[in-house]
C-alpha positions as CSV (number, residue, x, y, z in Angstrom):
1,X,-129.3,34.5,22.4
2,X,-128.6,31.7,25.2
3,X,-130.6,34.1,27.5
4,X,-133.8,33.9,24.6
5,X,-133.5,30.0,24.3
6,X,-133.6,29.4,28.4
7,X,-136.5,32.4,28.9
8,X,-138.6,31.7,25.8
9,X,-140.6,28.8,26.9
10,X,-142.0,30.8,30.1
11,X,-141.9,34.1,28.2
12,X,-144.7,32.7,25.9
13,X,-146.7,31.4,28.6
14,X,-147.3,34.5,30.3
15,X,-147.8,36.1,26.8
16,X,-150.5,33.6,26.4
17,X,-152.4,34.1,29.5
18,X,-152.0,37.8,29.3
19,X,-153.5,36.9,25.6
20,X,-156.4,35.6,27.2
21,X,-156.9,37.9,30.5
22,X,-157.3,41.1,28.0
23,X,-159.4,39.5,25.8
24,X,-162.1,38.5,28.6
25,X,-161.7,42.1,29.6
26,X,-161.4,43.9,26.5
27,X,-163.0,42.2,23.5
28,X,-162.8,44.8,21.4
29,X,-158.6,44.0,21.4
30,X,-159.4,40.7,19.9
31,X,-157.0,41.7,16.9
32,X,-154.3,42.6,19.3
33,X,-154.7,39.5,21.4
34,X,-154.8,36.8,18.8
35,X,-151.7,38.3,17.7
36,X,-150.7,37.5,21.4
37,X,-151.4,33.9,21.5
38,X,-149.6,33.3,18.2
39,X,-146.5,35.0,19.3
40,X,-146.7,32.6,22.7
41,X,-147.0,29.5,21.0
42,X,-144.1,30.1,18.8
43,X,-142.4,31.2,21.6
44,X,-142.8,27.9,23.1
45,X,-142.2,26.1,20.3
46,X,-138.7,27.7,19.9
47,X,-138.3,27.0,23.0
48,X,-138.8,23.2,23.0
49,X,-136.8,23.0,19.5
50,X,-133.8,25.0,20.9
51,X,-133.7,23.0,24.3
52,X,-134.8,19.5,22.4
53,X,-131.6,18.0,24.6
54,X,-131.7,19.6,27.6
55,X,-135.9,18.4,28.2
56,X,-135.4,15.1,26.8
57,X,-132.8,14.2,28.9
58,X,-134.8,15.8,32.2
59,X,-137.7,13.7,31.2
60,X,-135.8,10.9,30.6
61,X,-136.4,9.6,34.3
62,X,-139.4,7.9,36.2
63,X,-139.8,11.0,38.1
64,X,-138.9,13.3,35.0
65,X,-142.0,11.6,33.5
66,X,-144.6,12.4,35.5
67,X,-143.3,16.1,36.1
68,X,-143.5,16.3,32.3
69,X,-146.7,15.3,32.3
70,X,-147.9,17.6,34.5
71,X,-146.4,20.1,32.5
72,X,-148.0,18.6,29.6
73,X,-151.4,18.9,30.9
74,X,-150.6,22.5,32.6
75,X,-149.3,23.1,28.2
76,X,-152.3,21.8,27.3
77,X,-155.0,23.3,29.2
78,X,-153.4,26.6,28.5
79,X,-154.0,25.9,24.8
80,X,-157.6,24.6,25.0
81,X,-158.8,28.1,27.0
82,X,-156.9,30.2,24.4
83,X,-158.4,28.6,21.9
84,X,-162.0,28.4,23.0
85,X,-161.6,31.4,24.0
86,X,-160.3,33.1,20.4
87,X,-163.3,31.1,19.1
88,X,-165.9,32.7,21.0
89,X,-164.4,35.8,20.8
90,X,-164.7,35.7,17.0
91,X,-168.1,34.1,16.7
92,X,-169.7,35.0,20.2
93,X,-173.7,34.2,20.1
94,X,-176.4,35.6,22.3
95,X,-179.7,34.7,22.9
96,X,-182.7,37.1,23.5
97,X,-185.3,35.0,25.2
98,X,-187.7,38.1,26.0
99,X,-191.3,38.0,25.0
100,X,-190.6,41.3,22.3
101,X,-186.7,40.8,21.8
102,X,-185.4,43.7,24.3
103,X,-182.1,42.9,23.9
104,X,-181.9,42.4,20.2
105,X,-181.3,45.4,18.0
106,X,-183.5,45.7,14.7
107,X,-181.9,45.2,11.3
108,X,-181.7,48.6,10.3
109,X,-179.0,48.7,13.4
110,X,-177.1,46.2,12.8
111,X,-176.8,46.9,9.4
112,X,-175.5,50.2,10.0
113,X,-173.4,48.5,12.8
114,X,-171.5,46.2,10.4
115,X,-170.8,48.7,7.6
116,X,-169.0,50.9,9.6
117,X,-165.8,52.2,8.5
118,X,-164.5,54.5,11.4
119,X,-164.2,54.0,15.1
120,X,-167.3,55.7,16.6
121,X,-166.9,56.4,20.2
122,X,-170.4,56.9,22.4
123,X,-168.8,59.2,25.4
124,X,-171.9,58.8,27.7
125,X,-172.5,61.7,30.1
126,X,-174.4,60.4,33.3
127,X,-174.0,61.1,36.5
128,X,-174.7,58.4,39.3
129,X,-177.9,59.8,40.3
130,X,-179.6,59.1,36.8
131,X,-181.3,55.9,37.3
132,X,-181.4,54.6,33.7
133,X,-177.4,54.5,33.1
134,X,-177.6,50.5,33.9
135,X,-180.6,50.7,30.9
136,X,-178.5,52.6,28.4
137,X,-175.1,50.7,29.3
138,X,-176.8,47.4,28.2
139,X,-178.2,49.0,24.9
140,X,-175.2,50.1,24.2
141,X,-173.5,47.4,24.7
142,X,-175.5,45.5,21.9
143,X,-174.3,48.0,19.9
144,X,-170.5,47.1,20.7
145,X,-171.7,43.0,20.3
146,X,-172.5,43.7,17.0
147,X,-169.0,45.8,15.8
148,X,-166.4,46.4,18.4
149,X,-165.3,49.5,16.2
150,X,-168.4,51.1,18.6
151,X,-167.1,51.9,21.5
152,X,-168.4,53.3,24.7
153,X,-167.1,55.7,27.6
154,X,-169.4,56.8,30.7
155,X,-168.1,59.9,31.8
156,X,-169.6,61.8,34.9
157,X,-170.3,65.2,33.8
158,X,-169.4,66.9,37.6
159,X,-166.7,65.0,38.0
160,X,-165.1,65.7,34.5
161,X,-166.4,69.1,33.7
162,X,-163.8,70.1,31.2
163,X,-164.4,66.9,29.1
164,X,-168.0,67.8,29.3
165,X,-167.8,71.1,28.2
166,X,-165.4,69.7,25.5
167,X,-168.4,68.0,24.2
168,X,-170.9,70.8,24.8
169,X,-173.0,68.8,26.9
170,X,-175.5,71.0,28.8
171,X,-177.7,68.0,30.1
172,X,-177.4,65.3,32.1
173,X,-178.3,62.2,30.4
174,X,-176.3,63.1,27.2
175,X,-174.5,60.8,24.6
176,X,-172.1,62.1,22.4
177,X,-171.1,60.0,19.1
178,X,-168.0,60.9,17.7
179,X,-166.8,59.9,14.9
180,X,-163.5,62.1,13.3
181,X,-164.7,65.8,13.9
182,X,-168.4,64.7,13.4
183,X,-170.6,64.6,16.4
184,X,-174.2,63.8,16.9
185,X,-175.9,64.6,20.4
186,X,-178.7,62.1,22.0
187,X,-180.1,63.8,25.0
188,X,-182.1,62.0,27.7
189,X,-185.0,60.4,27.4
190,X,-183.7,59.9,23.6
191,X,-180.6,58.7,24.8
192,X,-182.4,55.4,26.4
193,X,-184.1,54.5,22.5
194,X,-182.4,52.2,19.9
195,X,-184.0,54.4,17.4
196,X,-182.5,57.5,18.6
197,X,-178.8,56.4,18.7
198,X,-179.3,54.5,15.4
199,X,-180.5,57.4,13.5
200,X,-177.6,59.2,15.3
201,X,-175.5,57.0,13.9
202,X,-176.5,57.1,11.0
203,X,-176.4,60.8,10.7
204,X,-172.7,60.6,11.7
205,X,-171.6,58.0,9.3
206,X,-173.1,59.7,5.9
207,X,-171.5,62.3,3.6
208,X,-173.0,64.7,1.8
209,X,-177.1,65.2,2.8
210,X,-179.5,64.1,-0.5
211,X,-182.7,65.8,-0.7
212,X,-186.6,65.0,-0.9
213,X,-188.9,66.9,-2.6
214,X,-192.7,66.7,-2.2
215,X,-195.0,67.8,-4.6
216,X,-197.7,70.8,-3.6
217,X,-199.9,72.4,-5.6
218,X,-203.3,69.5,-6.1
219,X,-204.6,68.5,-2.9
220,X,-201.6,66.3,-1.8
221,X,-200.6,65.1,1.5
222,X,-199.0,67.8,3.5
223,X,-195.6,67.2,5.3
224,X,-195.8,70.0,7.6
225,X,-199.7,68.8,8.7
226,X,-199.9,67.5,12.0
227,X,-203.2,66.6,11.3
228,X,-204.8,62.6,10.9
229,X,-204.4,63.2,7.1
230,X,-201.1,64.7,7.3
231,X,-197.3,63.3,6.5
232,X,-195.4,65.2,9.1
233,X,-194.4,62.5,11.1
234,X,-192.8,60.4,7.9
235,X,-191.1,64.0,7.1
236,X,-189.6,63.6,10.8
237,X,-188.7,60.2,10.0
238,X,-186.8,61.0,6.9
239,X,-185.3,64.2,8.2
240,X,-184.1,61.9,11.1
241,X,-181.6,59.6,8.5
242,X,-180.1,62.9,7.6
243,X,-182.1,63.8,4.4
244,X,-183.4,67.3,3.3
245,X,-187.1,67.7,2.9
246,X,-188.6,70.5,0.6
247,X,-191.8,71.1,-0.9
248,X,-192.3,71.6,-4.9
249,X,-195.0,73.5,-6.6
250,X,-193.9,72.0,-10.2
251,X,-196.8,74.5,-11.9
252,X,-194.0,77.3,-11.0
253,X,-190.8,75.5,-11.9
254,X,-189.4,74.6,-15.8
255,X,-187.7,71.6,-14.0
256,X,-187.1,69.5,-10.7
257,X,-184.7,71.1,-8.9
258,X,-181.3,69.5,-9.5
259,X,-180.2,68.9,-6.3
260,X,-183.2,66.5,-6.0
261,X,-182.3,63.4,-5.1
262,X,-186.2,61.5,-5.0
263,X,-189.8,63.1,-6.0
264,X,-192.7,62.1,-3.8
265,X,-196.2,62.6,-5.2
266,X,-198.6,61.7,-2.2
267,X,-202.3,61.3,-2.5
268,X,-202.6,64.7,-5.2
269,X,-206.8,65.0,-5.4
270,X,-207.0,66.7,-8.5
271,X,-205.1,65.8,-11.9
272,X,-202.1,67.5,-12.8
273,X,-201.2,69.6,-15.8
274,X,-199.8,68.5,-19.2
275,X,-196.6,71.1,-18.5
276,X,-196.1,69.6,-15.0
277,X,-196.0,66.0,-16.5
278,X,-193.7,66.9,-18.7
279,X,-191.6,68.5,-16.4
280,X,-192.0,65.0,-14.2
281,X,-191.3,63.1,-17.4
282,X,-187.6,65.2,-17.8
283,X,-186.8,64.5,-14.5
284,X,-187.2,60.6,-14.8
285,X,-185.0,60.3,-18.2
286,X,-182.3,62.8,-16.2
287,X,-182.9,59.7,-14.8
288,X,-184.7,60.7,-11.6
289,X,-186.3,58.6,-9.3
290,X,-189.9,59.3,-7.9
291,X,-192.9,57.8,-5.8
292,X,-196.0,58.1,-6.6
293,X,-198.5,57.7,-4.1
294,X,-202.3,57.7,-5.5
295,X,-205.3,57.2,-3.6
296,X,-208.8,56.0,-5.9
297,X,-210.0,58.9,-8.3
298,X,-209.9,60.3,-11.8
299,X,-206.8,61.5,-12.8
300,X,-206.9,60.5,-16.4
301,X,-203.6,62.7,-17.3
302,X,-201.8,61.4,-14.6
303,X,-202.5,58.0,-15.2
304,X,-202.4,57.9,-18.8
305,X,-198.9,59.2,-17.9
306,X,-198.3,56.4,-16.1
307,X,-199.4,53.9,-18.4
308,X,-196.0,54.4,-20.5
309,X,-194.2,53.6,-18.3
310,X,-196.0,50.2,-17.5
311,X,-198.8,50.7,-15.3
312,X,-203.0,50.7,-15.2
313,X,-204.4,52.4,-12.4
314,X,-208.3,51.4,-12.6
315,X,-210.8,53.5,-10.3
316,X,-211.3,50.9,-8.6
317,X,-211.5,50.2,-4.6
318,X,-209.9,47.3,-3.7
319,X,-212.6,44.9,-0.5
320,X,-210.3,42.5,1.6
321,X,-212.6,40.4,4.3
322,X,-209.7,38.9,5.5
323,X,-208.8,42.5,7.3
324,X,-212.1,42.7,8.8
325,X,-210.9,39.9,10.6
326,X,-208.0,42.0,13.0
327,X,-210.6,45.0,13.5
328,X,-210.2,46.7,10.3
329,X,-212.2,47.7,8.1
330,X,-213.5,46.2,4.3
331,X,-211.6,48.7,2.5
332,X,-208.3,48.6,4.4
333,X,-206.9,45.2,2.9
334,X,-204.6,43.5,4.8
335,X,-200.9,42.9,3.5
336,X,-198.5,40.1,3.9
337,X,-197.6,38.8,0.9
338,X,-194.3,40.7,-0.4
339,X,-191.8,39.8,-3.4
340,X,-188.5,39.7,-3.0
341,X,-187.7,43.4,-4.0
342,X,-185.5,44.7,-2.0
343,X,-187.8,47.3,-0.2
344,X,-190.0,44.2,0.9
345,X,-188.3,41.0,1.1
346,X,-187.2,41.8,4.8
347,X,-191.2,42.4,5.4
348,X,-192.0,38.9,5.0
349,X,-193.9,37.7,8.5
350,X,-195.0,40.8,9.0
351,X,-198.4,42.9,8.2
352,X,-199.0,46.5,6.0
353,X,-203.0,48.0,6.1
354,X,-203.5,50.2,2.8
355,X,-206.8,52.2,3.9
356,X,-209.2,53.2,0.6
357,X,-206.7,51.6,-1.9
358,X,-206.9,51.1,-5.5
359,X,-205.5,48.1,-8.0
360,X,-202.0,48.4,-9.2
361,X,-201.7,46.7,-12.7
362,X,-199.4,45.8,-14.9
363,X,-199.2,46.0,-18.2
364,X,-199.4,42.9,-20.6
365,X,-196.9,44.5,-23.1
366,X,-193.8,46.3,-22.0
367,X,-191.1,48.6,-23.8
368,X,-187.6,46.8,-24.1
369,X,-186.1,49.4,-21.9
370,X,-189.0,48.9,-18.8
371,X,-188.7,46.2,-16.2
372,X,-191.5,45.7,-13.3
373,X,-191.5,44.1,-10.3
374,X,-194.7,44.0,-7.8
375,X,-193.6,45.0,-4.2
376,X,-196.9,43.6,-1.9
377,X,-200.1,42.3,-3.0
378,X,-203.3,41.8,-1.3
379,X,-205.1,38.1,0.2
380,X,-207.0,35.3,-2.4
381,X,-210.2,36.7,-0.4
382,X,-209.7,40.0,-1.6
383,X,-210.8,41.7,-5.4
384,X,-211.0,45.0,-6.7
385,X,-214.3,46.7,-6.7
386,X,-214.9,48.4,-10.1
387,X,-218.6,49.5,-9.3
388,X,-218.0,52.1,-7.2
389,X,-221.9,52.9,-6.5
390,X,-222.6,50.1,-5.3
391,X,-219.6,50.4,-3.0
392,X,-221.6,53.9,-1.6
393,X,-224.5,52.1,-0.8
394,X,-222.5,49.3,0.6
395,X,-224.0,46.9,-1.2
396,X,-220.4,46.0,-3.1
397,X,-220.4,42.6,-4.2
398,X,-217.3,40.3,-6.0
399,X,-218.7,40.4,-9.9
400,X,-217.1,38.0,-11.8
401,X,-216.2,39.5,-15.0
402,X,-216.4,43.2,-14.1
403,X,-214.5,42.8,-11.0
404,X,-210.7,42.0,-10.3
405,X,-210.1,39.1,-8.2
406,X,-207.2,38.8,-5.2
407,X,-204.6,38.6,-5.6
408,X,-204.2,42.3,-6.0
409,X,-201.0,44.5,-6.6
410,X,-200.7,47.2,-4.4
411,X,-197.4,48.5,-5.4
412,X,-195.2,48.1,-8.1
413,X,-191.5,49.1,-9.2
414,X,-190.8,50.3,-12.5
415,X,-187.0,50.4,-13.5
416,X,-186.4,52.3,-16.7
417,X,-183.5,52.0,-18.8
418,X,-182.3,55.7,-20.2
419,X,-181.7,56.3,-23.3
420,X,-178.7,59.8,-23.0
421,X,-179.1,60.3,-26.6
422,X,-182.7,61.4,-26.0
423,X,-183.3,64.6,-26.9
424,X,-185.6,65.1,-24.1
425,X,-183.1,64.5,-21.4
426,X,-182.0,67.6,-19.1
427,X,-178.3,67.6,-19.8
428,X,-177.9,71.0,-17.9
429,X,-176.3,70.0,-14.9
430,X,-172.7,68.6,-14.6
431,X,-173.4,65.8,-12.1
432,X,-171.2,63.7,-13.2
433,X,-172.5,61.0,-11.4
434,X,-176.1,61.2,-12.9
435,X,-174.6,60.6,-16.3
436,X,-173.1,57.5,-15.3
437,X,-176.3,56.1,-13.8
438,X,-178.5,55.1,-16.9
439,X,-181.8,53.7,-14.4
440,X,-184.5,55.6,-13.5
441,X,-186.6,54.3,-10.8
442,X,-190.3,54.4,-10.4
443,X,-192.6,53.4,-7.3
444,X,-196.1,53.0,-8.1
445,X,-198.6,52.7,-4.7
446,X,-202.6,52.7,-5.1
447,X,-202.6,54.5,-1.9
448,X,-201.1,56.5,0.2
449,X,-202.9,56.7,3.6
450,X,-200.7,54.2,4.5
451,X,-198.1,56.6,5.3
452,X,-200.2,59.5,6.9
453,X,-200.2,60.2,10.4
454,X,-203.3,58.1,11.7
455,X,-201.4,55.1,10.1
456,X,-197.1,55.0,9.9
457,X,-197.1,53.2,12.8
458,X,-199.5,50.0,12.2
459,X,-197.3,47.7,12.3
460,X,-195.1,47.8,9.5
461,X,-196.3,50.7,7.1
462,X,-193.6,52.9,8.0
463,X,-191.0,50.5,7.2
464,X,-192.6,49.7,3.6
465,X,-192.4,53.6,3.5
466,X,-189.0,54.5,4.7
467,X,-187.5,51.3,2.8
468,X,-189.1,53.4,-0.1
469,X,-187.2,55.8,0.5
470,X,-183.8,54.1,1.2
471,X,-183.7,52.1,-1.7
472,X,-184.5,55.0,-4.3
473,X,-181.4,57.0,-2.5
474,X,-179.4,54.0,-2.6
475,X,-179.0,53.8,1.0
476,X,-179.1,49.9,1.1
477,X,-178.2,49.2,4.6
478,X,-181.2,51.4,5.6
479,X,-183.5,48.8,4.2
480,X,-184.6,47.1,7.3
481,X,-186.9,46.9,9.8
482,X,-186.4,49.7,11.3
483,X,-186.6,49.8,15.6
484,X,-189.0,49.4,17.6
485,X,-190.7,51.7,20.2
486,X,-190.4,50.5,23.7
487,X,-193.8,49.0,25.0
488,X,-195.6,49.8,21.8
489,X,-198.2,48.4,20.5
490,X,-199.6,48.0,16.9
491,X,-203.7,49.4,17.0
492,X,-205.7,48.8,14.1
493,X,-207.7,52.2,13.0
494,X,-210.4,53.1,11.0
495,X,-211.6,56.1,9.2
């Protein structure tokens, strides 16, 4: 005990500047090392209680005085870095002062970031010869900024060729996330993009894998179509956030699949039957969720199907000048007003194009159990064009009375409170889980070019899309701007 009261004092200084020395080294022991300064400074302040004699009567003299306050200051300064230091540690702050934020991860990342439960470890494989090791060590360590349960390990793969083999890596270049026994490979060049190890992320943090299906069977967009028209990059996108895509020809089913987890309906270009609506309709009171993408046309049983649930669709064509103005085209209108819906409140500042759109209404008179919610709407300057003729001949103009003036919904959300007693609902499957949800959810677009291959990537149409998807399988930390190619560059196309 006497040995404790004489030691103490300089015990819980070194404890203190060991404290701080890890912490500049290692942030990611900032748990460890706060418990290290408290444990000095109530080592020192035993110390001073259980010596209160002893060091008032040393600093009792003119000499003791100015000793003591040299050790005062010495005390003192000690403090003041351990406690600026814990500061910054817990609420560090950088600034990205490039022209295109390079060293700023996107939302979607740090979203994922900051809800992660587990450790992940990135166990980097590079040797010294691989030039962009200093590129990838920076990106990653954004990624540890933002959650130090990220954590990172170069490894040189011919120095350490057991561990490598451990990890199956074949490739120089490699990162392996680990997370528990789940691991997700990023080879190189992937290994040098944000998107990559994001979407690798968030392939290693999910349970369980939900699946998409797209409807086939009228005319609709094709995700295996590599073509202009086609969807196969958005079917890339969504198989890359660890989803299941599958096709659906509902004319051969007696119901959506149950392991379906949202129904996309993109761009169909004839109507669809009676027996496949009601097949649709089953699925929604199950409840079910499901987009429907639909470009201008007649599809009266299709939209009057609609129409219950909330929602005109008028053949109409909706003429935005304002887009003319960045390159595009009359019928391409130019988005950037956006609700604060989930899927597009994080939107706001940026621009969506909807090529050869049609008017999203909704109705004046709702059931008790439907609530709507527009998503994006078009400019003031913009209207929907009802004769489409005219529109042919390009000799469109805004008719007041017959036309619909700007704004314009694009896109609406329809959230439909279930009724389980219904005798139409599909009570077949024992997903327990489905029971206990009692919303359906709806999203209605007049378009859905958007999405296709010639435009997911002007500016932000593939994030309204993939935030689509997100939010209908309740994947809310995936609602975000998603990020960005290196050196791209938004282009502005026309048909």
């Amino acid at each position: 005990m006497n040995e404790l009261k004489k030691f103490s004092g300089a015990i819980g200084i070194v404890v203190l500047l060991i404290s701080m020395l890890v912490s500049m080294v290692k942030p990611e022991f900032e748990k460890y090392c706060s418990i290290g300064y408290g444990v000095g400074f109530v080592l020192m302040i035993l110390y001073i209680i259980a010596n209160y004699r002893f060091l008032k009567k040393q600093f009792s003299g003119r000499s003791a005085k100015y000793g003591s306050y040299m050790v005062f200051n010495i005390v003192l300064v000690i403090f003041i870095v351990g406690f600026i230091n814990a500061i910054t540690i817990r609420h560090s702050k950088q600034w990205d002062l490039t022209e295109n934020k390079r060293f700023t991860l996107a939302d979607q990342s740090v979203k994922v970031l900051k809800n992660l439960k587990n450790d992940v470890t990135a166990f980097c494989f590079f040797t010294d010869a691989l030039p962009v090791r200093p590129q990838v060590e920076s990106l990653l360590n954004q990624y540890r900024h933002e959650n130090p349960m990220f954590k990172i390990e170069f490894i040189d793969p011919r120095k350490n060729p057991s561990l490598a083999e451990q990890h199956q890596i074949t490739k120089d270049g490699t990162i392996a996330l680990v997370m528990g026994s789940k691991t997700e490979r990023i080879t190189y060049p992937d290994a040098t993009t944000e998107e990559s190890i994001t979407n690798a992320l968030v392939k290693i943090t999910r349970s369980g894998t939900k699946t998409v299906y797209f409807s086939t069977g009228h005319g609709e967009k094709g995700i295996n179509d590599d073509g202009e028209n086609g969807f196969s990059y958005a079917r890339k996108q969504i198989e890359a956030l660890n989803y299941q895509i599958k096709e659906l020809v509902l004319a051969q089913q007696e119901k959506v699949p149950d392991d379906c987890s949202i129904l996309v309906i993109a761009g169909p270009t004839t109507d669809f039957f009676d027996a496949e609506l009601d097949i649709i309709k089953k699925f929604i009171d199950k409840p079910g969720n499901v987009i429907f993408m639909i470009n201008p046309g007649e599809f009266p049983k299709l939209i009057g199907f609609l129409n219950k649930y909330g929602v005109t669709l008028k053949n109409t064509m909706i003429i935005d000048k304002v887009s003319r103005v960045f390159g595009g085209d009359y019928l391409m209108p130019l988005v950037s007003t956006y609700t604060e819906h989930p899927i597009s409140k994080n939107l706001a500042g940026w621009m969506t194009f909807f090529p050869i759109a049609r008017s999203v209404e909704i109705n004046p008179e709702l059931p008790k159990n439907i609530k709507l919610e527009k998503i994006c709407e078009t400019s003031v300057q913009s209207w929907a064009e009802t004769n489409l003729e005219m529109l042919e001949q390009k000799q469109a103009m805004y008719d007041e009375g017959a036309d619909i003036a700007g704004p314009i919904a694009l896109a609406v959300a329809v959230t439909i409170t279930v009724n389980k007693d219904d005798s139409s609902v599909d009570d077949s499957t024992d997903d327990s889980e489905s029971k206990k949800n009692t919303e359906a959810q709806l999203l209605i677009f007049g378009d859905a070019d958007f999405a296709d291959n010639s435009y997911y990537e002007l500016q932000k149409n593939g994030d309204l899309f993939m935030n689509s998807i997100s939010f209908l399988a309740e994947e809310k930390d995936l609602i975000a701007i998603r990020p960005k190619k290196p050196n791209s560059e938004p282009l502005i196309l026309t048909k």
